[in-house]
N, C-alpha and C positions, 0 to 999 in steps of 0.2 A: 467406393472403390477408386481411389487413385490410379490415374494412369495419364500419361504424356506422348505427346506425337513429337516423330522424329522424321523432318523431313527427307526423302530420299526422290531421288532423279527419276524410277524405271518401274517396279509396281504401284500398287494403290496398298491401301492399310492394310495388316495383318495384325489380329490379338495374340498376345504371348501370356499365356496364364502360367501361373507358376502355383506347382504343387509341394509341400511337407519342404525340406530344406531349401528349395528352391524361392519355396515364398519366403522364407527367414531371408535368405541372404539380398534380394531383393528388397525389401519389406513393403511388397505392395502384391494383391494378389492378382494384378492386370498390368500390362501396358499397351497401349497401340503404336507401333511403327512399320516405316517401309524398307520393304524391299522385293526383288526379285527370287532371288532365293533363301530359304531357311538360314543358309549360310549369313547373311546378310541382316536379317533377321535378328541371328543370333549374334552379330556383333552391336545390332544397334542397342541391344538390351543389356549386353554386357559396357557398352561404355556410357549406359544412364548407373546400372549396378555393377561394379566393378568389383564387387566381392561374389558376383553373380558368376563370375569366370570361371572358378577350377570347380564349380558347379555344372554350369551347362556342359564343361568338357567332356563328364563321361552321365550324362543324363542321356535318357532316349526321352528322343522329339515325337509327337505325333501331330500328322497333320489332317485337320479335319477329322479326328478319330483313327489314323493309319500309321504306324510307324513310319517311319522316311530318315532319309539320308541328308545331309547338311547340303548338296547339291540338287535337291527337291524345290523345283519350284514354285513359288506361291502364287497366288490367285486373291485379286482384291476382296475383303472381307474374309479371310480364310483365319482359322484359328489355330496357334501355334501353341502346344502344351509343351511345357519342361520338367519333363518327372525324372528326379535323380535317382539313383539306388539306395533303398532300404533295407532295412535289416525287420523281419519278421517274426512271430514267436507266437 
């Protein structure tokens, strides 16, 4: 599993798994970087995938298995999921 650290000033590491279109536009199905918030989070993974972007925007986050808000803060070792919306059948 590929995955890359991104230094940041204010938390410790945080995993960002990425699931079904999330893992395409990434094409990695992990990375570790920092930050304090989700928000932060999510930008750090968006400027490693940048086709990751109009992805995470309307994906729901969960954190440590909870939904959360882009203003949730993280906790070092914490695991960030990006699951976008699907279509079922």
């Amino acid at each position: 599993m590929p995955s890359e650290q991104v230094p940041g000033t204010r938390a410790g590491s945080v995993t960002v798994r990425y699931w079904a279109g999330a893992r395409a536009a990434a094409g990695t199905e992990q990375d570790v970087v920092s930050g304090g918030t989700v928000a932060e989070a999510v930008a750090a993974v968006t400027d490693l995938h940048p086709a990751l972007e109009p992805i995470a925007a309307v994906s729901t986050l969960l954190l440590d298995g909870r939904a959360v808000g882009r203003d949730a803060a993280l906790a070092d070792g914490s695991v960030l999921e990006v699951l976008p919306p699907f279509a079922g059948g």
